[in-house]
Backbone as CSV, one residue per row, in Angstrom:
resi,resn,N_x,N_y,N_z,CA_x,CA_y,CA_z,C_x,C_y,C_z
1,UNK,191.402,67.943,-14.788,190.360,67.409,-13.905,189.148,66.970,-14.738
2,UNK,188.776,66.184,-14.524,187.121,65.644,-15.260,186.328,65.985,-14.754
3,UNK,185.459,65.737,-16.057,184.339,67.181,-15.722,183.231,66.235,-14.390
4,UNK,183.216,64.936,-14.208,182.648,64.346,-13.328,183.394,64.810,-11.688
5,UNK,184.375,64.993,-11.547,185.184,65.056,-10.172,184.652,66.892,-10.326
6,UNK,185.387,67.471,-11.394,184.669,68.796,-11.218,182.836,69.091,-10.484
7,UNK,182.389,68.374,-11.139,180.815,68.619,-10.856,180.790,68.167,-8.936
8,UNK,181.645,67.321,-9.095,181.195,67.043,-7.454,181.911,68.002,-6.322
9,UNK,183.320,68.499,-6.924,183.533,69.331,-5.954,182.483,70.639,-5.750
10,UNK,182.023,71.311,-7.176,181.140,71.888,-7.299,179.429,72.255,-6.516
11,UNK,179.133,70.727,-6.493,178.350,70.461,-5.595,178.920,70.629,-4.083
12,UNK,180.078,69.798,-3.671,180.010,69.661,-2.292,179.936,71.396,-1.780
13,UNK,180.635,72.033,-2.519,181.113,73.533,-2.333,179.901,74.617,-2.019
14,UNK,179.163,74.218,-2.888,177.690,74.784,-2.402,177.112,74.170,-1.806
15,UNK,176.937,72.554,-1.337,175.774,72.624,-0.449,176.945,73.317,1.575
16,UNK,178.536,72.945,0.953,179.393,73.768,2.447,178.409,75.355,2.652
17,UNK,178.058,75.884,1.166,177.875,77.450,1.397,176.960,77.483,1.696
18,UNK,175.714,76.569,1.610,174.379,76.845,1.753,174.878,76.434,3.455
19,UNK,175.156,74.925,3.976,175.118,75.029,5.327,175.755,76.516,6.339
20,UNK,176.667,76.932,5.774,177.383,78.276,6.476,176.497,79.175,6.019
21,UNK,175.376,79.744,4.974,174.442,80.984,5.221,173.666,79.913,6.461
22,UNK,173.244,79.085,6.533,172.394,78.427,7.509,172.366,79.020,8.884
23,UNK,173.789,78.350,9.011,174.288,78.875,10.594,174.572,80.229,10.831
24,UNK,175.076,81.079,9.938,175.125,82.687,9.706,173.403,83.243,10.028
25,UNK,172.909,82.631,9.550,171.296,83.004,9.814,170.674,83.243,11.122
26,UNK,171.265,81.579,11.715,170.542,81.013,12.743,171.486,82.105,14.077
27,UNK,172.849,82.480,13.639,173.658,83.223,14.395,173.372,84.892,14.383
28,UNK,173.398,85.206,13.396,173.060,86.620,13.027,172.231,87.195,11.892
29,UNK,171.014,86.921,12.798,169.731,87.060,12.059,169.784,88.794,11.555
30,UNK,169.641,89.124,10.236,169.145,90.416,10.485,167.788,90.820,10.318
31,UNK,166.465,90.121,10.057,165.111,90.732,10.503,164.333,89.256,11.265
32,UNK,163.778,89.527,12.004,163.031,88.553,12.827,162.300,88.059,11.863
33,UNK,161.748,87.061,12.189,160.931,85.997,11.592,159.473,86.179,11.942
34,UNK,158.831,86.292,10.909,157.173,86.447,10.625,156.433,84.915,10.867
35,UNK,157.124,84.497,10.250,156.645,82.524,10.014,157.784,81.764,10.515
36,UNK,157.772,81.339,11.882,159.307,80.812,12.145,158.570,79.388,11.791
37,UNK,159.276,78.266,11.963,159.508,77.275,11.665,159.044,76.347,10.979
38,UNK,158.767,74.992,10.941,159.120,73.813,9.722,158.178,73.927,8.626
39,UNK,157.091,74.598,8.597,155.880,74.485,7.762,156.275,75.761,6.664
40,UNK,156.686,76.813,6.898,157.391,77.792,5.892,158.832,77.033,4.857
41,UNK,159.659,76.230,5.809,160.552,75.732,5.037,160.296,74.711,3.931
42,UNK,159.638,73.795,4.857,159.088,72.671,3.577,158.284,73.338,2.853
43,UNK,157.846,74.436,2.774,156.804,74.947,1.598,157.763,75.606,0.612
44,UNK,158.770,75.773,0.999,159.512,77.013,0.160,160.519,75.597,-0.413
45,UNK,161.105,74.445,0.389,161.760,73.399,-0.276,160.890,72.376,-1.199
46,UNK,159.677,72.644,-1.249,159.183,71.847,-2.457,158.671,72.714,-3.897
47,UNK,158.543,73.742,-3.379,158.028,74.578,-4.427,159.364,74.810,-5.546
48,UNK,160.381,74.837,-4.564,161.993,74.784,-5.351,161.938,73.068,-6.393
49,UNK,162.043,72.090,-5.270,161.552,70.687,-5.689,161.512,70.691,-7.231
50,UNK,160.058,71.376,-7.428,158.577,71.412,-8.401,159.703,71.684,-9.475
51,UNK,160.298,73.364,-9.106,160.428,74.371,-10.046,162.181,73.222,-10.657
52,UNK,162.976,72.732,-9.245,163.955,72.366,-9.840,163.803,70.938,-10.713
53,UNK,163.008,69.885,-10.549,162.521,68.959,-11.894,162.164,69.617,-13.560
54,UNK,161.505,70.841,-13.406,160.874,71.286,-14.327,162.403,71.863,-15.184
55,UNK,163.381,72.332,-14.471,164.504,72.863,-14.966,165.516,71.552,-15.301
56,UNK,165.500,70.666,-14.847,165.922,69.573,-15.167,165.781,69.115,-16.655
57,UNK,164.207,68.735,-16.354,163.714,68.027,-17.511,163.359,68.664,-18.708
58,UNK,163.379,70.034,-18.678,163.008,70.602,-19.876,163.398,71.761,-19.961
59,UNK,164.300,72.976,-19.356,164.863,74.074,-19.349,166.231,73.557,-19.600
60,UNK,166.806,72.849,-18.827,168.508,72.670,-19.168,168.751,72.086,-20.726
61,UNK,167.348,70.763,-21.016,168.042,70.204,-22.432,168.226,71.394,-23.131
62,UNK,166.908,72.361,-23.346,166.874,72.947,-24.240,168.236,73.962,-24.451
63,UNK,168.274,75.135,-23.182,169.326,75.781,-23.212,170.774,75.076,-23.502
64,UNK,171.015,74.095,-23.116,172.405,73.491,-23.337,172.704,73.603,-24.233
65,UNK,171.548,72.597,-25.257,171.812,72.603,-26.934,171.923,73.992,-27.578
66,UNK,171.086,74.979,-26.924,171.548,75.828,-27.579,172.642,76.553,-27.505
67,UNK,173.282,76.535,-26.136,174.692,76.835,-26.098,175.355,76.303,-26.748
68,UNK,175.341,74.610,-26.991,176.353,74.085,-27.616,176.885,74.502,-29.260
69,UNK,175.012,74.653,-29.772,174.808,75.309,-31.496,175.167,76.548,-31.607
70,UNK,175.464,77.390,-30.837,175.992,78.701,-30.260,177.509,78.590,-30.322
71,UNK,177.761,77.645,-29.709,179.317,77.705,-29.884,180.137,77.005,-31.266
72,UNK,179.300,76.237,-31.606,179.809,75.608,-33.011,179.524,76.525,-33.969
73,UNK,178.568,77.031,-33.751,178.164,78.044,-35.158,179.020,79.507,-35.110
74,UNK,179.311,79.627,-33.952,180.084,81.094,-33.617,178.846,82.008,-33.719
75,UNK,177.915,82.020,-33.610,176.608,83.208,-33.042,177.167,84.242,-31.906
76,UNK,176.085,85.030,-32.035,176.115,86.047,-31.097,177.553,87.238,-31.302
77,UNK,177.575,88.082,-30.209,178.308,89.329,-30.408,180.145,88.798,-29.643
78,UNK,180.143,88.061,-28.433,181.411,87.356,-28.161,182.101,87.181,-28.885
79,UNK,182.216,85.995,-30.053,182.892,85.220,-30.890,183.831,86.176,-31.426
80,UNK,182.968,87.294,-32.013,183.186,88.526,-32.806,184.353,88.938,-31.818
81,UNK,184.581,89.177,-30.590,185.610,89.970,-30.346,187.126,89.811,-30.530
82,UNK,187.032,89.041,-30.397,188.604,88.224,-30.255,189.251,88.096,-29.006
83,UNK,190.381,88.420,-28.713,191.246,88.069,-27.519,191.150,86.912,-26.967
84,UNK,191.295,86.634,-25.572,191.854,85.503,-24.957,190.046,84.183,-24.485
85,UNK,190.417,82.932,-24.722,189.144,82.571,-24.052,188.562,82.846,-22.949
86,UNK,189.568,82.946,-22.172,188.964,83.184,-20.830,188.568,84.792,-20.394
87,UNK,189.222,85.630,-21.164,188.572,87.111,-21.476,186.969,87.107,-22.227
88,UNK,187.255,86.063,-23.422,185.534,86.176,-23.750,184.627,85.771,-22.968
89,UNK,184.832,84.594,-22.188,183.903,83.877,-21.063,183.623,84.933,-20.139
90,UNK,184.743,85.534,-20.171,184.344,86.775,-18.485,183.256,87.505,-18.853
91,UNK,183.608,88.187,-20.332,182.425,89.184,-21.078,181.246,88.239,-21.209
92,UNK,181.293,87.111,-21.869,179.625,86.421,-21.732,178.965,86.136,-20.376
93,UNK,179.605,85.984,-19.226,178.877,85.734,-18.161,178.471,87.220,-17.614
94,UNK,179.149,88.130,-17.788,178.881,89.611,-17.510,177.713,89.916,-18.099
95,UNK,177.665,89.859,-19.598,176.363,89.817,-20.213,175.023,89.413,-19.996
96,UNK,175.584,87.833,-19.437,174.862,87.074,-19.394,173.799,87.737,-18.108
97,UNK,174.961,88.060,-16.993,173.909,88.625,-15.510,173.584,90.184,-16.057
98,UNK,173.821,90.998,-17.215,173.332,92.264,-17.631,171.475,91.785,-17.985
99,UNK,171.543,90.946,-18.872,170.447,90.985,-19.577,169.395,89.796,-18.645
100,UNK,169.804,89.451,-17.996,169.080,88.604,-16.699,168.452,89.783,-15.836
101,UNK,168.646,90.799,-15.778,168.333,92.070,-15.225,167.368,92.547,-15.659
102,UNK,167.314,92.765,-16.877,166.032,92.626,-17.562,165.324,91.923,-17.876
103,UNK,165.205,90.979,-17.895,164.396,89.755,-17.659,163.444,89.981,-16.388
104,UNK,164.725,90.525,-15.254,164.019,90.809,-14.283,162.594,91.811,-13.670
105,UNK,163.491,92.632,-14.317,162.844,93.980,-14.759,160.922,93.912,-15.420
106,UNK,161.615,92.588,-16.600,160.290,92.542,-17.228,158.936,91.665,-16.261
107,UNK,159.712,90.864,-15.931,159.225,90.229,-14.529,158.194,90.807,-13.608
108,UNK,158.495,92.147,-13.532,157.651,92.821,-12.223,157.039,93.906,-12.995
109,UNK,157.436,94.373,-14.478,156.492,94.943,-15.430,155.827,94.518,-16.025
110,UNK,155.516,93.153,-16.662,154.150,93.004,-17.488,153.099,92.204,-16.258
111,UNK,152.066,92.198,-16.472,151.632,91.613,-15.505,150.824,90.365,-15.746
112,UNK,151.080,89.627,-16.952,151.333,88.163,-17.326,152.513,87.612,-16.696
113,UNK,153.809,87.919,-16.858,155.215,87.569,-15.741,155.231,87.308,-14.358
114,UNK,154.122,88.791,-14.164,154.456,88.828,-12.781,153.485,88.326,-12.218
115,UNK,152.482,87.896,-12.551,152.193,86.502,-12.319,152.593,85.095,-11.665
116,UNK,153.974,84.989,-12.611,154.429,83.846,-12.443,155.349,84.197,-11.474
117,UNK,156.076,85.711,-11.739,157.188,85.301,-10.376,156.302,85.982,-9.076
118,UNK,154.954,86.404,-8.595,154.932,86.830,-7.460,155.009,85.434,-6.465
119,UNK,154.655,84.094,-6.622,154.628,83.483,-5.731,156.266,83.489,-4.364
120,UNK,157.070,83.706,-5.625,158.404,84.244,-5.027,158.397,85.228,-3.556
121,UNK,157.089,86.521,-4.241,157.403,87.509,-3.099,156.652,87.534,-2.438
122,UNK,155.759,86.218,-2.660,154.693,86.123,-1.491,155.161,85.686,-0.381
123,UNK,156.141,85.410,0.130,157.055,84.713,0.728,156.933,86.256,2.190
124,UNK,156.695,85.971,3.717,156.958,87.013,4.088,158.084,86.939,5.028
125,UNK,159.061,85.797,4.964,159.981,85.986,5.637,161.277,85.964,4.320
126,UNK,161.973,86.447,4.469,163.320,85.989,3.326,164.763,85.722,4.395
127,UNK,165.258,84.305,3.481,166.138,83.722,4.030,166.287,82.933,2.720
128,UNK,167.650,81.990,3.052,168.131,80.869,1.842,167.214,80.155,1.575
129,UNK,166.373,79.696,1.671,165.075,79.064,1.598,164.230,79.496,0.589
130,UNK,164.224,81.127,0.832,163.311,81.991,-0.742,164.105,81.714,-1.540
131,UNK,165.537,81.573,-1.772,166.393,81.750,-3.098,166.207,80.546,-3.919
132,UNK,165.152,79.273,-3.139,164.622,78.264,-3.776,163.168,78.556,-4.502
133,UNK,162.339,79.463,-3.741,161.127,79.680,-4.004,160.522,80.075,-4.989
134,UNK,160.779,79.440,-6.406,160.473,79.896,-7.630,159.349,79.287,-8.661
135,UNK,158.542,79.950,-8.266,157.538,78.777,-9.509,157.996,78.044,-11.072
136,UNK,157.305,76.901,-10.884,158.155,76.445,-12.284,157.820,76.747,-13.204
137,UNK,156.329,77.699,-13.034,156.143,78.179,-14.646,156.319,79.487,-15.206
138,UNK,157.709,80.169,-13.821,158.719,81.211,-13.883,159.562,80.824,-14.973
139,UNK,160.043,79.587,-14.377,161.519,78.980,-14.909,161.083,78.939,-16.935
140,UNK,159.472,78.473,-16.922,159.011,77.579,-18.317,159.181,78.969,-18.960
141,UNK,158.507,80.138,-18.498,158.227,81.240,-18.802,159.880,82.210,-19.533
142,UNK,160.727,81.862,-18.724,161.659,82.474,-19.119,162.903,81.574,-20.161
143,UNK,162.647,80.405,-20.687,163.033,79.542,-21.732,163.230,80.658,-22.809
144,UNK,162.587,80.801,-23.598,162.852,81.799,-24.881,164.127,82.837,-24.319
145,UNK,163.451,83.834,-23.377,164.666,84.957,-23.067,166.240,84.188,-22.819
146,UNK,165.908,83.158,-21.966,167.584,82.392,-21.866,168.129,81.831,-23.402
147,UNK,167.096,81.452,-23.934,168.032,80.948,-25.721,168.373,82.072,-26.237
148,UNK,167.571,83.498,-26.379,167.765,84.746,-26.934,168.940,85.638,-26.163
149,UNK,169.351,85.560,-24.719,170.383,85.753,-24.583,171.793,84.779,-24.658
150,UNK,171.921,83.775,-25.114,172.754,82.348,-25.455,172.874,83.048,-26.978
151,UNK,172.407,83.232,-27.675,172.305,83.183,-29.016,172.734,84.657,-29.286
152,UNK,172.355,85.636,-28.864,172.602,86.957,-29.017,173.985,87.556,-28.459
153,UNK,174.456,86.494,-27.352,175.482,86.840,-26.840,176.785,86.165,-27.334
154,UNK,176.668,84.706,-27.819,177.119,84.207,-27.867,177.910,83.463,-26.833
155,UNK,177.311,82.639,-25.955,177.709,82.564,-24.452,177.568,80.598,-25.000
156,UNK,178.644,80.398,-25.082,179.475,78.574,-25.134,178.717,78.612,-24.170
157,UNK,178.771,76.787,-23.756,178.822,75.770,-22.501,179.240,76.486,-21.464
158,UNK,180.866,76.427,-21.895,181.308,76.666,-20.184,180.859,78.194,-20.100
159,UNK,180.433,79.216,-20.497,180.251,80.504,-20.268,178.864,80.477,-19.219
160,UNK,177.969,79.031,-20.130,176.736,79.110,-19.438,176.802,78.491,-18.256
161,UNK,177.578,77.824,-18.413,177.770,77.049,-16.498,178.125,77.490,-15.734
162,UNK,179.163,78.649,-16.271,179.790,79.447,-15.057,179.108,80.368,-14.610
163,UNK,178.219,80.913,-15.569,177.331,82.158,-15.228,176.344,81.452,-14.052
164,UNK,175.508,79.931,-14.500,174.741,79.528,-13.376,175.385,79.639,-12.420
165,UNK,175.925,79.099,-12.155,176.194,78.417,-10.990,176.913,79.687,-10.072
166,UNK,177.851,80.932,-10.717,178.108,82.302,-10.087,176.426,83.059,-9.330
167,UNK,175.190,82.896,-10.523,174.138,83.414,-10.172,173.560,82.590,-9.207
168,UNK,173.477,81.066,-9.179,172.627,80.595,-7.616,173.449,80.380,-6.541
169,UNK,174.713,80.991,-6.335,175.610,81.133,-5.491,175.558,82.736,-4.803
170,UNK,174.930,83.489,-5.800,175.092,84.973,-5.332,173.826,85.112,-5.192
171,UNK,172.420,84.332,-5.599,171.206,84.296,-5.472,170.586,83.731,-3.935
172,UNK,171.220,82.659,-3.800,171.598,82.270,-2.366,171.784,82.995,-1.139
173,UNK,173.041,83.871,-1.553,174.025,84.827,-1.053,172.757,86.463,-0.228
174,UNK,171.995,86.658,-1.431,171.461,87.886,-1.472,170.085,87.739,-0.641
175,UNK,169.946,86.343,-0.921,168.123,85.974,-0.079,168.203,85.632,1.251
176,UNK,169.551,85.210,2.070,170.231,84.838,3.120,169.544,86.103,4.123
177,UNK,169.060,85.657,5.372,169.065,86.121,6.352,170.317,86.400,7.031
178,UNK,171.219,86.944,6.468,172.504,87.203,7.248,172.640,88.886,7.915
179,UNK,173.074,89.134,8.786,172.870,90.788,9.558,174.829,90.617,8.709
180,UNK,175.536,91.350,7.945,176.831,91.721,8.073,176.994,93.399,8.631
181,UNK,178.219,93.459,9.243,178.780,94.645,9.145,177.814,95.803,8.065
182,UNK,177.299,97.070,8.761,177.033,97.868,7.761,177.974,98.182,6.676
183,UNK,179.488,98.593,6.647,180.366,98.673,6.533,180.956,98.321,5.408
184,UNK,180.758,96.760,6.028,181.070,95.859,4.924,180.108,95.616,4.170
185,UNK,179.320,95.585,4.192,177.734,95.171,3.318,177.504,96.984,2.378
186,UNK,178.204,97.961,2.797,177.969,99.247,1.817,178.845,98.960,1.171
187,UNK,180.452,98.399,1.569,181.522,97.786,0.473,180.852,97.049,-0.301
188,UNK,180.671,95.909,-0.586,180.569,94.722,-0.812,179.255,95.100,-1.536
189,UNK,178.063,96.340,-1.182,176.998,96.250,-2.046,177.363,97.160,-3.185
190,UNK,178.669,98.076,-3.247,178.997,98.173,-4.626,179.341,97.531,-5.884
191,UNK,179.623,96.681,-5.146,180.065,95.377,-6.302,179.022,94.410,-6.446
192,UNK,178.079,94.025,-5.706,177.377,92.483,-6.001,175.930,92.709,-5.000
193,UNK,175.129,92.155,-5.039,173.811,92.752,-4.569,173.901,91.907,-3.230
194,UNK,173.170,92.370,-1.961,173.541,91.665,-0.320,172.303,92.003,0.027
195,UNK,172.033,91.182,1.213,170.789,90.854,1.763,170.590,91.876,2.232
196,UNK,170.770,93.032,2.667,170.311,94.285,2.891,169.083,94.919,0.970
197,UNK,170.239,94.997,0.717,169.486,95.778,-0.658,168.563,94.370,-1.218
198,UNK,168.754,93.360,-1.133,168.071,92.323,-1.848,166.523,92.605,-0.740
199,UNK,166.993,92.892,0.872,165.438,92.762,1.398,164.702,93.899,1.306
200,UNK,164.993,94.872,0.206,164.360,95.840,-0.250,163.574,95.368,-1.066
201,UNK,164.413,94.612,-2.166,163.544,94.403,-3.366,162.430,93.589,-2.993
202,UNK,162.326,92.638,-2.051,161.124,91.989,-1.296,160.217,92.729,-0.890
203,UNK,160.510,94.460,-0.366,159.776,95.048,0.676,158.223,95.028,0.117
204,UNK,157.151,95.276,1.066,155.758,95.298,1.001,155.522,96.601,0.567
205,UNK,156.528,97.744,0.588,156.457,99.243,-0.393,156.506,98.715,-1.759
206,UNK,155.668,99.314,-2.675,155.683,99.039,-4.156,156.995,99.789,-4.937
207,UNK,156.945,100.737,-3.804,158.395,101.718,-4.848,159.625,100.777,-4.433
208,UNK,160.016,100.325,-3.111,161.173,99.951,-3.388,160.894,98.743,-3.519
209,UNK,159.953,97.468,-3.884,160.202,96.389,-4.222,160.306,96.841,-6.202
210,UNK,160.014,98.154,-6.592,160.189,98.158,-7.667,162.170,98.467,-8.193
211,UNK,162.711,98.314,-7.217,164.059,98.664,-7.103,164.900,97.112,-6.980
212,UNK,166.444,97.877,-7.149,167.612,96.687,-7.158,167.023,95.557,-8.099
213,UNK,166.910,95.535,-8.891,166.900,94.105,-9.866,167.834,93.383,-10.357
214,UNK,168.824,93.692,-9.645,170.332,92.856,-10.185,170.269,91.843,-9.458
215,UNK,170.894,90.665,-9.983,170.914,89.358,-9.465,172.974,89.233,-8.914
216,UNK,173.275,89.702,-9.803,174.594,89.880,-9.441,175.179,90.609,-9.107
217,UNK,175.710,91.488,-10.234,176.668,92.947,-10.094,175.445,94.002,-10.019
218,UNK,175.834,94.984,-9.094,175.036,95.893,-8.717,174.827,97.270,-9.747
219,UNK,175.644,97.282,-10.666,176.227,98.271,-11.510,175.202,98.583,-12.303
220,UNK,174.070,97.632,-12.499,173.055,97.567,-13.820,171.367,98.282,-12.955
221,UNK,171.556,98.366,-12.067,170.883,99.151,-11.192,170.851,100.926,-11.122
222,UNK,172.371,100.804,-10.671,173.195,102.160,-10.982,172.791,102.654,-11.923
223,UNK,173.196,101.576,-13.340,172.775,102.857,-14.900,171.831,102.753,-15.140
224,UNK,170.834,102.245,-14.681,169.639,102.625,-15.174,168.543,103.273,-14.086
225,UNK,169.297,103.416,-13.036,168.305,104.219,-12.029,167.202,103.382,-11.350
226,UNK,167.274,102.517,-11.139,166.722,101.218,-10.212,166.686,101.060,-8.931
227,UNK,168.453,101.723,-8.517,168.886,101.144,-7.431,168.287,102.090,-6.094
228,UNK,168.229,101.180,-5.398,167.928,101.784,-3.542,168.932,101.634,-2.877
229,UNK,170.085,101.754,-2.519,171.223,101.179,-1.626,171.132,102.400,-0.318
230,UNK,169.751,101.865,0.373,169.532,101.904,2.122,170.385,100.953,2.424
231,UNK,171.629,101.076,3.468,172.109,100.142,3.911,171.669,100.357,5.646
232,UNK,170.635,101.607,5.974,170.260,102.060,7.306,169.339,100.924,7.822
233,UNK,168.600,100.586,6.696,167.219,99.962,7.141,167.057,98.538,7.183
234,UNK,166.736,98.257,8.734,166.686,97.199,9.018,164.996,96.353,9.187
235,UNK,164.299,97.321,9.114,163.145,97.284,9.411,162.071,97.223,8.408
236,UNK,162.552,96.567,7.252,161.706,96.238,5.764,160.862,95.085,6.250
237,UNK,159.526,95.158,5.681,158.499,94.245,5.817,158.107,93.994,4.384
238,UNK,158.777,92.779,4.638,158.303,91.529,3.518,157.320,91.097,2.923
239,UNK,157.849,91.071,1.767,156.181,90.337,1.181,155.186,91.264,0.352
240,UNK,153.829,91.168,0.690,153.018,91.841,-0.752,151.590,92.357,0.113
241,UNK,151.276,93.477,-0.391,149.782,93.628,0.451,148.710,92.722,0.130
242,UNK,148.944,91.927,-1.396,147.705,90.921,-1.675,147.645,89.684,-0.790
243,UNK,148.885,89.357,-0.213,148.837,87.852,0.648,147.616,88.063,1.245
244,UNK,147.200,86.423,1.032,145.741,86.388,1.888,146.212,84.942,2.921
245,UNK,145.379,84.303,3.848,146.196,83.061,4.560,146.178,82.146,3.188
246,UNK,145.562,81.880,2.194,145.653,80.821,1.680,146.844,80.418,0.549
247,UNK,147.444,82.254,0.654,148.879,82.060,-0.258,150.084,81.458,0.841
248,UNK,149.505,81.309,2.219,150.863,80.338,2.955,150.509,79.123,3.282
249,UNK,149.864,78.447,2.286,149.809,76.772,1.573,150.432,76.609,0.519
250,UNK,151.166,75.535,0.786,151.763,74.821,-0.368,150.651,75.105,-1.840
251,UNK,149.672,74.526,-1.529,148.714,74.524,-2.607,148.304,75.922,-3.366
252,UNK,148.268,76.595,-2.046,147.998,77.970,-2.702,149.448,79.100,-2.936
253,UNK,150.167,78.563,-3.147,151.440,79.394,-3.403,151.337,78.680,-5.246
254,UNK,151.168,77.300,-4.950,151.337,76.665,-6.240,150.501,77.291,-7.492
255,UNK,149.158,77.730,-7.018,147.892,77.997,-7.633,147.745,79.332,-8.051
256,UNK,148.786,80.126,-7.194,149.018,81.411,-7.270,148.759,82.201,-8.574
257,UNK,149.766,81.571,-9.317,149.295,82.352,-11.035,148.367,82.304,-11.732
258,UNK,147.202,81.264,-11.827,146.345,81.136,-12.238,145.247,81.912,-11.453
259,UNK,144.972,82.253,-10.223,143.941,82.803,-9.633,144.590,84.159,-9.001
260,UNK,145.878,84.937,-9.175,146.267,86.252,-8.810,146.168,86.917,-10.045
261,UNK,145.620,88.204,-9.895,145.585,89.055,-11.074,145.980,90.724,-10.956
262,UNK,146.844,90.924,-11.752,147.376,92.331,-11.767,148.571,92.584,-10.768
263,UNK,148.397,93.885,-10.397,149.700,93.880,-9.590,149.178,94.772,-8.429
264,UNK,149.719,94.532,-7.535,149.554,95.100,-6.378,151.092,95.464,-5.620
């Protein structure tokens, strides 16, 4: 298959998944809506906009190339193992969402970072819409850590594509206003992080928005003592005690890092 027909099934496949969390949402909401309609969405679809040009034009060249000099040079700890390709790819994208964890982690600990990502949790409703809501000088901010895990891991092209595109599929997945089965959502949150435990990490409590930092596999939570897996609580309130009205403007979500200070 070429990699052009690939990319498009790729695409059509996620924007099918994004329309089905849509209607899953609109069907089985699991927390009511703080900010219902069009003025929350278009704020949260341009701020993505902003952040997704900025990843375009100057996060992807860079990382690519360095995947690519990564894979020609044989860098990082992968190369080193041996066995099958598609066994090493599994281990670099595994890696890849290990040390994205910390990234995360560092994110909501220094408070230069968290800076950049609170506009994210200023957000007081969460749905597919937040899983866009990323400032772009999150994305600028975390350039170095993505070459230093490419390079350290040794994570090729296709290791790095597969890892994206697994992470804004399960990033999607986790920010989704979807109510599932308790059941299934305590299954399913052993393995991969779900909008239950993800609307923790949002919560307006400092202890448990200091929890679940996995973007993917839930396991990196587990060993390091992170994790919250309430699957009881339906009744998490979103968001941050600093929101003031002027962080639910476009302008002032944008402005956010430069005039928010410390952590709250």
């Amino acid at each position: 298959m070429s990699r052009g027909k690939s990319n498009f099934i790729g695409t059509a496949l996620l924007l099918a998944g994004v329309a089905a969390l849509v209607l899953l949402e609109r069907r089985y909401p699991l927390r009511h809506a703080v900010e219902p309609g069009a003025r929350r969405l278009g704020r949260n679809l341009a701020v993505g906009a902003l952040t997704a040009l900025t990843v375009s034009a100057i996060e992807r060249p860079i990382v690519s190339r360095v995947a690519r000099m990564t894979e020609e040079r044989n860098w990082g700890l992968v190369p080193r193992l041996g066995g099958a390709p598609a066994l090493r790819t599994a281990i670099a994208v595994t890696l890849m969402d290990y040390t994205l964890y910390w990234w995360h982690v560092l994110l909501h600990r220094s408070p230069a970072l968290w800076r950049t990502h609170e506009p994210h949790h200023l957000d007081r409703d969460l749905d597919a819409s937040t899983a866009v809501r990323f400032h772009f000088l999150e994305f600028l901010a975390s350039i170095p850590w993505r070459c230093a895990q490419i390079v350290a891991i040794g994570a090729g092209p296709r290791a790095l594509m597969l890892w994206q595109k697994l992470t804004l599929a399960e990033v999607l997945f986790h920010h989704s206003n979807v109510r599932l089965p308790r059941h299934v959502e305590r299954w399913l949150g052993s393995i991969v992080v779900t909008p239950r435990l993800h609307g923790l990490h949002h919560s307006i409590v400092r202890e448990e928005r200091d929890s679940n930092f996995s973007s993917g596999l839930t396991i990196w939570d587990r060993l390091h003592g992170t994790s919250c897996a309430d699957f009881e609580r339906d009744d998490v309130t979103i968001g941050l005690t600093s929101e003031v009205p002027g962080d639910r403007t476009l302008v002032g979500t944008l402005a956010s890092p430069w005039f928010k200070k410390g952590r709250v």
